[in-house]
C-alpha positions as CSV (number, residue, x, y, z in Angstrom):
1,X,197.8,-68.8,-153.0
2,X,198.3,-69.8,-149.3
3,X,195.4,-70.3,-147.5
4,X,196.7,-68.1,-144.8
5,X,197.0,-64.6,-147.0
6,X,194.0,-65.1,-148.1
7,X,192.6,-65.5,-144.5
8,X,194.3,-62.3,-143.9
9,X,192.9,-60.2,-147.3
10,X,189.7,-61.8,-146.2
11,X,189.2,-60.5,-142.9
12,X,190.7,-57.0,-144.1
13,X,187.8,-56.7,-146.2
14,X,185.4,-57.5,-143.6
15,X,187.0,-55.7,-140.4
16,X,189.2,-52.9,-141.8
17,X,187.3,-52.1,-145.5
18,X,183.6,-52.5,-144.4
19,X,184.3,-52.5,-140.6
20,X,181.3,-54.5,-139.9
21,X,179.8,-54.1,-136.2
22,X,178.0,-56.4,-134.1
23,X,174.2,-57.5,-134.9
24,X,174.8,-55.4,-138.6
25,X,173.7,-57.7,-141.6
26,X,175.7,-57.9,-144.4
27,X,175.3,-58.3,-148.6
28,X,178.4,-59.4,-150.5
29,X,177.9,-59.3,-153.8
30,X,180.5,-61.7,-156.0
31,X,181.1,-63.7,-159.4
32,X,180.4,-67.4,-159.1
33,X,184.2,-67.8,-160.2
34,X,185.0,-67.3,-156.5
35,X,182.7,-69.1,-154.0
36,X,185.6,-70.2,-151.7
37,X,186.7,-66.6,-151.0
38,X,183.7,-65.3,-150.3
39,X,183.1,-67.5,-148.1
40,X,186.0,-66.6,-146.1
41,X,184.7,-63.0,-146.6
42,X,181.6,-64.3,-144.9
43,X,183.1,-66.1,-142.1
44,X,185.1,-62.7,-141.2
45,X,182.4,-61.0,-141.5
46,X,180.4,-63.2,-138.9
47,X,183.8,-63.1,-136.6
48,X,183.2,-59.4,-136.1
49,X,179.7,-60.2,-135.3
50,X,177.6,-60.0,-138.4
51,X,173.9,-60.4,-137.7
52,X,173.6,-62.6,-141.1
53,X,175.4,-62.3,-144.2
54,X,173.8,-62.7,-147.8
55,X,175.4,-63.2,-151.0
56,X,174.4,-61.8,-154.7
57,X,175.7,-64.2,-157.4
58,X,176.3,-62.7,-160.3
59,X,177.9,-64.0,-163.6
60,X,179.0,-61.9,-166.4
61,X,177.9,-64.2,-169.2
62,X,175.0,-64.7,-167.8
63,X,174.4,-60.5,-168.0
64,X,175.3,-60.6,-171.1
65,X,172.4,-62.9,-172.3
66,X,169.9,-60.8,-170.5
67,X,171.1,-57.7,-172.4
68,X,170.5,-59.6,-175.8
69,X,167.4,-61.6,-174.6
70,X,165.1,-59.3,-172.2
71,X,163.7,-56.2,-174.0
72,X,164.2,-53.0,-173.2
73,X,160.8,-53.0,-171.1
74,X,162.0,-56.0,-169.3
75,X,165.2,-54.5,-168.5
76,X,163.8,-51.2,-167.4
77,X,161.3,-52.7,-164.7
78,X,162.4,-52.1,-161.2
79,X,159.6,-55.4,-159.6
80,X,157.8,-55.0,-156.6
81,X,160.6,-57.5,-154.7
82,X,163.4,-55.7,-155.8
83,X,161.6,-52.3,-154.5
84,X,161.1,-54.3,-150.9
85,X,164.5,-55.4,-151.2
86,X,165.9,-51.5,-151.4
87,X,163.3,-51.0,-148.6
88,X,164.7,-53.1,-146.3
89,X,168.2,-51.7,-147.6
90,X,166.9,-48.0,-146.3
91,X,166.0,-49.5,-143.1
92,X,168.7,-51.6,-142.1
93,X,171.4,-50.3,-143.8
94,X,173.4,-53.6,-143.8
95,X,177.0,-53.0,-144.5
96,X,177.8,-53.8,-148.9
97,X,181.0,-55.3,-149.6
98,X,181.5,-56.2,-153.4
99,X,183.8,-58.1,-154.5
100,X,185.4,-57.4,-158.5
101,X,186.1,-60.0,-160.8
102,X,184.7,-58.9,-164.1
103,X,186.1,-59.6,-167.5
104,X,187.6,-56.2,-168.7
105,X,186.3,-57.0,-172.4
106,X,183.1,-59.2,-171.1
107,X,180.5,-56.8,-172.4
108,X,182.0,-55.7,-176.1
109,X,179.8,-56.2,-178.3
110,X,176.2,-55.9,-176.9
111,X,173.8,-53.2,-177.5
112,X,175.2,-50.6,-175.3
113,X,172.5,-48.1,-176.2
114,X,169.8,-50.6,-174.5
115,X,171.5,-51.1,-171.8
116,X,171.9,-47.1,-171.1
117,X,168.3,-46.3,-171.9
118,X,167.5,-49.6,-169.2
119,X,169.6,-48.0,-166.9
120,X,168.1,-44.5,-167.2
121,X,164.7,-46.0,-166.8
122,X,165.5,-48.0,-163.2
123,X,167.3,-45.1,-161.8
124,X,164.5,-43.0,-161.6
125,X,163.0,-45.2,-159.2
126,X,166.4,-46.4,-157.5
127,X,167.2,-43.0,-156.9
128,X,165.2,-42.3,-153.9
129,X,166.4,-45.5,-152.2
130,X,169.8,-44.5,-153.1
131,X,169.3,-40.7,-151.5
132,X,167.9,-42.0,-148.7
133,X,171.1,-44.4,-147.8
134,X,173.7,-41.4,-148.8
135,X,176.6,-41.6,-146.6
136,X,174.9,-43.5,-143.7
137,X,176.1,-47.0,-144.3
138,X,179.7,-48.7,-144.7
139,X,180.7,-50.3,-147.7
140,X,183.9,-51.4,-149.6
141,X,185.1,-52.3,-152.8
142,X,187.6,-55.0,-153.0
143,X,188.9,-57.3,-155.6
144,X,189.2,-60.9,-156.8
145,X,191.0,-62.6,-159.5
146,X,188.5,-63.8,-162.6
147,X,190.4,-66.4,-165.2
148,X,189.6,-63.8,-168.1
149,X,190.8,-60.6,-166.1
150,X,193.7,-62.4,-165.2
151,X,194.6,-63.7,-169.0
152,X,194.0,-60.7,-169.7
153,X,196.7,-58.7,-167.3
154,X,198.6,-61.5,-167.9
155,X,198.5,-63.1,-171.6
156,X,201.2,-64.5,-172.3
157,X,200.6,-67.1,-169.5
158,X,198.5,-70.3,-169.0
159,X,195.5,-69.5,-166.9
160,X,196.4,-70.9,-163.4
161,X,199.5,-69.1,-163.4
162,X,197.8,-65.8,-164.5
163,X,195.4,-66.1,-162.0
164,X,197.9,-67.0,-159.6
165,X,200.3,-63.6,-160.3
166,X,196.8,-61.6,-160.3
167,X,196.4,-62.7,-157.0
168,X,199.8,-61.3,-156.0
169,X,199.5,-58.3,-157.3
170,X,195.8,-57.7,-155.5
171,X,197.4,-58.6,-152.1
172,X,200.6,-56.8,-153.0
173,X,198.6,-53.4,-153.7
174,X,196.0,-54.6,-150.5
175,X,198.9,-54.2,-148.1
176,X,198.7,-58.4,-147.5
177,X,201.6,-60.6,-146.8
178,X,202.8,-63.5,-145.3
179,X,203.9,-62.6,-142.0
180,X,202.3,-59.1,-142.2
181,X,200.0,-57.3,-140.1
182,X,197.5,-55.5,-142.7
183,X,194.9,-54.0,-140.7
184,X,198.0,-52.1,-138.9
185,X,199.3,-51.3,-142.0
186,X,196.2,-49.9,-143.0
187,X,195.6,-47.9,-140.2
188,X,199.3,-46.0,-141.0
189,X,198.4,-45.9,-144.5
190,X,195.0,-44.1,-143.2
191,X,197.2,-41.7,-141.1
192,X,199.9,-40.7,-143.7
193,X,196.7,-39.6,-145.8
194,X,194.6,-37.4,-143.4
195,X,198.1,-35.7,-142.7
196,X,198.2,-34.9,-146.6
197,X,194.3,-34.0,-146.7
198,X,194.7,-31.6,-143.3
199,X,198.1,-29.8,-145.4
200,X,195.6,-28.9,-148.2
201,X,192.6,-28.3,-146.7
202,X,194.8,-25.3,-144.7
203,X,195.4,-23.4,-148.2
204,X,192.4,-22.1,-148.9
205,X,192.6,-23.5,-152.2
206,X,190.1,-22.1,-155.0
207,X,191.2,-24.1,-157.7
208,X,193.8,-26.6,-159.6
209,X,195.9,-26.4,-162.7
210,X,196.8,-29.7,-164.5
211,X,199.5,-29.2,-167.1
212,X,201.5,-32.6,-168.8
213,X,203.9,-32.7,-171.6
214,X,201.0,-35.4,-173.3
215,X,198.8,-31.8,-174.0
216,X,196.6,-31.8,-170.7
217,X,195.7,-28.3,-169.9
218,X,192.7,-28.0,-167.2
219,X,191.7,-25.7,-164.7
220,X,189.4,-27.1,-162.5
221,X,187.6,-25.0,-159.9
222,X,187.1,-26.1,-156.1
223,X,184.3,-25.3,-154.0
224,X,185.1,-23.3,-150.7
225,X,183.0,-25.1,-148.6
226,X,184.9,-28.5,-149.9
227,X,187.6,-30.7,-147.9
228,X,190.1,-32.7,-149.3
229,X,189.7,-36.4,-148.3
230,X,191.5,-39.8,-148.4
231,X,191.5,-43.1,-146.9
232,X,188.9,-44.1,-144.1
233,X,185.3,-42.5,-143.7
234,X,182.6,-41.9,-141.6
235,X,179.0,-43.1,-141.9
236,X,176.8,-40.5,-140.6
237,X,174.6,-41.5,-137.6
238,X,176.7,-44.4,-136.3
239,X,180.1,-42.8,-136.5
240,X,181.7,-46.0,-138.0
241,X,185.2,-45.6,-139.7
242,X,185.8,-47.6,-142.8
243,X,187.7,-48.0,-145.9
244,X,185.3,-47.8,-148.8
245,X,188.3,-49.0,-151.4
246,X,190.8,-51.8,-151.4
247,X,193.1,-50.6,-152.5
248,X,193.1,-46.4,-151.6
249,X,196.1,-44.4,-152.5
250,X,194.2,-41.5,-153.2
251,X,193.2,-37.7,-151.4
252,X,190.1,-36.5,-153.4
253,X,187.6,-33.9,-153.5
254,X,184.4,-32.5,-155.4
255,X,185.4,-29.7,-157.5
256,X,182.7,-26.9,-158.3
257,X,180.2,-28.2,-160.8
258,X,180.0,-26.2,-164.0
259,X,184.2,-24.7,-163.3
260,X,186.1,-26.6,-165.5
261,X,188.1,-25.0,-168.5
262,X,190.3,-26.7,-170.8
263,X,191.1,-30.3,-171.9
264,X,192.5,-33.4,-170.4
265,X,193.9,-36.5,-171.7
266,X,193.6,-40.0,-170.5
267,X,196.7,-41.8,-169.3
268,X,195.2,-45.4,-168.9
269,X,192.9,-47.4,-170.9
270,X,188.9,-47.4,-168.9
271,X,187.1,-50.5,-168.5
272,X,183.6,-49.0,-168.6
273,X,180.2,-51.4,-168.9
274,X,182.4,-54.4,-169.8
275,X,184.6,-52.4,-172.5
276,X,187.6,-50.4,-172.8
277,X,187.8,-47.0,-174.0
278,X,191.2,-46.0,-175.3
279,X,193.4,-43.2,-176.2
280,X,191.0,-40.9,-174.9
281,X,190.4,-37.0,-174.6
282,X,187.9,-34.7,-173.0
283,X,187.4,-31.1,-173.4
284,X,185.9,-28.5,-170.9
285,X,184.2,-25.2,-171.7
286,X,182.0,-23.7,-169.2
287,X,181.9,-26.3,-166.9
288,X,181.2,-29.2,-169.3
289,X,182.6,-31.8,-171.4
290,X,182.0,-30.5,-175.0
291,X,184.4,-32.9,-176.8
292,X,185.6,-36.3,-176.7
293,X,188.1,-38.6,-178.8
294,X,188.8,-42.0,-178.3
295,X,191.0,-44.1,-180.5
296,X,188.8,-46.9,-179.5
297,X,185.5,-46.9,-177.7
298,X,184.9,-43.2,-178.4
299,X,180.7,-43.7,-179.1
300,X,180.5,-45.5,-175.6
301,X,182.3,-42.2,-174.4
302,X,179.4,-39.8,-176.0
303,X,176.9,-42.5,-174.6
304,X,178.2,-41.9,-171.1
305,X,178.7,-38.0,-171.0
306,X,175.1,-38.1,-172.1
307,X,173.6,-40.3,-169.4
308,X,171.9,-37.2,-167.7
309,X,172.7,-33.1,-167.6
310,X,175.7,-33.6,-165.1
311,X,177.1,-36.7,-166.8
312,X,179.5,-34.2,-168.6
313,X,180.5,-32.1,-165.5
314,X,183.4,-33.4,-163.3
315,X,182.3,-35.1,-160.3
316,X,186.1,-35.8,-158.5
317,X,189.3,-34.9,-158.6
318,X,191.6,-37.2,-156.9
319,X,195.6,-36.8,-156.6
320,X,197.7,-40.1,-156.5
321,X,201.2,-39.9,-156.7
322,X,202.9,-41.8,-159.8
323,X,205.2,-43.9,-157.6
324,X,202.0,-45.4,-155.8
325,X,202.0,-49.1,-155.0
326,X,199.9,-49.6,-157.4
327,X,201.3,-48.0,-160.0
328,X,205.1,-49.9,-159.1
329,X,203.4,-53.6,-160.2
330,X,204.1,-51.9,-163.9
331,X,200.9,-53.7,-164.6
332,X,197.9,-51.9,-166.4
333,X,195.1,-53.7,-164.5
334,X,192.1,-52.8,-166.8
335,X,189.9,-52.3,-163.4
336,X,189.3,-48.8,-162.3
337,X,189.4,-50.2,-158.8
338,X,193.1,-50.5,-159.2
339,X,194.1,-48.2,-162.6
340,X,192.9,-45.1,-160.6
341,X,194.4,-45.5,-157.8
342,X,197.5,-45.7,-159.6
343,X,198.3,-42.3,-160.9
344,X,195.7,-39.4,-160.6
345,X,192.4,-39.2,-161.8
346,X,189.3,-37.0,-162.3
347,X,185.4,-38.7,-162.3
348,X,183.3,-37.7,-165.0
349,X,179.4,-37.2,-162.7
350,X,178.2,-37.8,-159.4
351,X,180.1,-35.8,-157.1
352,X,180.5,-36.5,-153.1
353,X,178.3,-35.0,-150.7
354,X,180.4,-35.8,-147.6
355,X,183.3,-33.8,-148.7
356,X,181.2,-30.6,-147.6
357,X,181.8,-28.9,-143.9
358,X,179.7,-30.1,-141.8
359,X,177.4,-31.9,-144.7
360,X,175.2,-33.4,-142.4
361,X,173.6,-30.0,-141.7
362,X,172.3,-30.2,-145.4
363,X,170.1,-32.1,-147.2
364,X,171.5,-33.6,-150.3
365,X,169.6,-31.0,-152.5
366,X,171.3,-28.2,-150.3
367,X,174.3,-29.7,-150.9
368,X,173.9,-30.1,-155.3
369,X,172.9,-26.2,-155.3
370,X,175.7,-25.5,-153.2
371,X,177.7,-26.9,-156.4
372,X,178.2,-30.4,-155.6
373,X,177.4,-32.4,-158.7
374,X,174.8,-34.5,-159.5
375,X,174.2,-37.3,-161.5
376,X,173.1,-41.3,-162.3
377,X,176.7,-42.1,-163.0
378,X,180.7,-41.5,-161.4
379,X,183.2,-43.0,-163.6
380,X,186.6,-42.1,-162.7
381,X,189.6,-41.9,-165.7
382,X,192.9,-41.7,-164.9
383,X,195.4,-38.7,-166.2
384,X,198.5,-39.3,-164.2
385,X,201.8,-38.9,-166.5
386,X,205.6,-39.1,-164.7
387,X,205.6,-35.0,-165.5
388,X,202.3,-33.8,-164.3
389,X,202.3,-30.9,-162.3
390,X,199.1,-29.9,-160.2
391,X,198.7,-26.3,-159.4
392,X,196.7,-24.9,-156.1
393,X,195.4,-21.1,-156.7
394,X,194.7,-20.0,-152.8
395,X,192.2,-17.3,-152.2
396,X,194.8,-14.7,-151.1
397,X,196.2,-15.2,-154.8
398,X,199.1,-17.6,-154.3
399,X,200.2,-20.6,-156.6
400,X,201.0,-23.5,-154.2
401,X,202.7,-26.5,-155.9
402,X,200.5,-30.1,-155.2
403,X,202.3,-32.0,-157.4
404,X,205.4,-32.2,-159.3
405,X,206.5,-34.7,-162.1
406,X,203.8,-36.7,-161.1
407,X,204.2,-36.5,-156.8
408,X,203.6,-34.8,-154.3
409,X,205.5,-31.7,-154.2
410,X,205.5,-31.2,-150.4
């Protein structure tokens, strides 16, 4: 790939998707498969005036052999320099760019019940940290091209030339060209989607239908306090507009925890702790997911909807029309970065805060018992189909159309 594009995906990341600011410091946190983008990620990053910039190797395989080699006690410690670490994280709040290149299959295999019961054990004393940084930092997810994610997008190819068409396809989906202009892109992109987010937050909507010929049948309430959002956000305190994901094709909200009715089923495969689940179901009643079926991967499914009490209530529902960019590579990417922003999805956990009027009036525990949900985990699955049709139910009783055969319907 040209030197050039990726100078340009580079500093998209840093000025457009974690719109870093002068005298912030920065953590990037990256495979050692890629040291030669990141550092062009950090040399944008320094052009916008980062104070300093720090990277956080990290190495699949190398994971892996913790999981299998640490005990469960080792794994669940939280050490005194990691706790200083999240201080300083609380009290700086240094802009987090992180950077995806993960085998989809890297983790299949290992003791998956250790590694949730490790990660049950750390959150309770991450979690703090983590409330204390909610929506007042900037942060974006972008992606990079790992040989086994690319072979495996791409099998039937040797792996420089899989890697290379991955990288095409990331920059394809990023808005990045030769001869293009993609923070200007962006910021259209951004205002095509706060047109779509200001249509439907006008409605008064109360609640969406999802109906596909596949069997999906879900009602799904919405909270009336709740906005429809998409694109750039704000971090509270600073006022500094970024673009949490690259790529974003999506409007999304928080529905109502505890209001969802009916089942749904899976239109993409999920990557999810290094595996794939496939073939996949879930069924609501009374707010929670009471069933699932997977064809494969279906007791890392149960594992997850277990995590913690709102691991089974929804946490998102985002619309993406079926014709997105993403969705016209024809590629499945096996990365939920990509895959859900493809066709629509719905997040099983951890709803969003910010999506509230005026959230910053509310502490976050005002905003969970004003039905925002709460949980450790937010792991979105995609349901899009080319014939789904998305319902609004307004307050004055009306059935609005949102989507038809898989679009937008307005």
């Amino acid at each position: 790939m040209k030197q050039s594009v990726l100078r340009q995906y580079a500093r998209l990341i840093a000025a457009e998707g974690g719109r870093v600011q002068k005298g912030q410091d920065v953590i990037i946190r990256a495979s050692v498969e890629q040291p030669d983008f990141v550092r062009l990620v950090a040399e944008e990053c320094y052009r916008c005036g980062a104070r300093r910039v720090t990277v956080d190797w990290e190495y699949q395989p190398l994971s892996r052999l913790h999981l299998r080699s640490c005990s469960l006690d080792t794994l669940s410690e939280v050490p005194s320099w990691e706790r200083a670490r999240l201080e300083y994280q609380v009290q700086q709040l240094p802009v987090r760019i992180y950077l995806e290149s993960d085998d989809p299959d890297g983790m299949r295999g290992v003791d998956q019940t250790k590694n949730t019961k490790a990660t049950q054990a750390r959150y309770q004393v991450i979690k703090p940290y983590r409330d204390a940084m909610e929506n007042k930092y900037q942060w974006c997810i972008a992606a990079v091209p790992g040989a086994a994610w690319a072979k495996k997008v791409f099998p039937g190819m040797r792996r420089g030339q899989a890697m290379e068409k991955l990288w095409e396809n990331i920059l394809y989906t990023a808005r990045v060209g030769e001869g293009s202009d993609p923070v200007a892109a962006w910021e259209e992109h951004n205002r095509d989607l706060a047109a779509r987010c200001e249509y439907l937050n006008g409605l008064g909507l109360t609640a969406l239908e999802y109906r596909a010929s596949n069997g999906t049948d879900l009602h799904v309430g919405l909270l009336p306090d709740a906005l429809f959002m998409g694109g750039s956000e704000e971090a509270v305190g600073s006022g500094v507009r970024f673009n949490p994901n690259i790529p974003s094709e999506e409007v999304f909200t928080s529905p109502r925890s505890g209001d969802a009715e009916g089942i749904v089923y899976a239109s993409k495969p999920l990557s999810y702790r290094g595996e794939l689940i496939e073939d996949f179901s879930v069924r609501f009643e009374g707010g929670r997911a009471v069933e699932v079926r997977a064809a494969r991967g279906e007791e890392l499914l149960r594992e997850m909807i277990a995590m913690d009490p709102g691991a089974a209530r929804l946490g998102e529902c985002a619309l993406v029309p079926f014709e997105s960019p993403v969705n016209r590579t024809g590629l499945l990417f096996y990365n939920t970065l990509f895959d859900e922003n493809a066709v629509c999805h719905l997040a099983l956990g951890h709803g969003f805060t910010n999506v509230l009027r005026n959230f910053e009036r509310y502490t976050l525990r005002e905003c969970y018992e004003k039905g925002v949900n709460e949980s450790m985990i937010h792991v979105d699955f995609m349901i899009g189909t080319r014939d789904l049709s998305v319902t609004g139910l307004t307050s004055d009783g009306r059935r609005v159309p949102v989507f038809a055969n898989g679009t937008w319907a307005f």
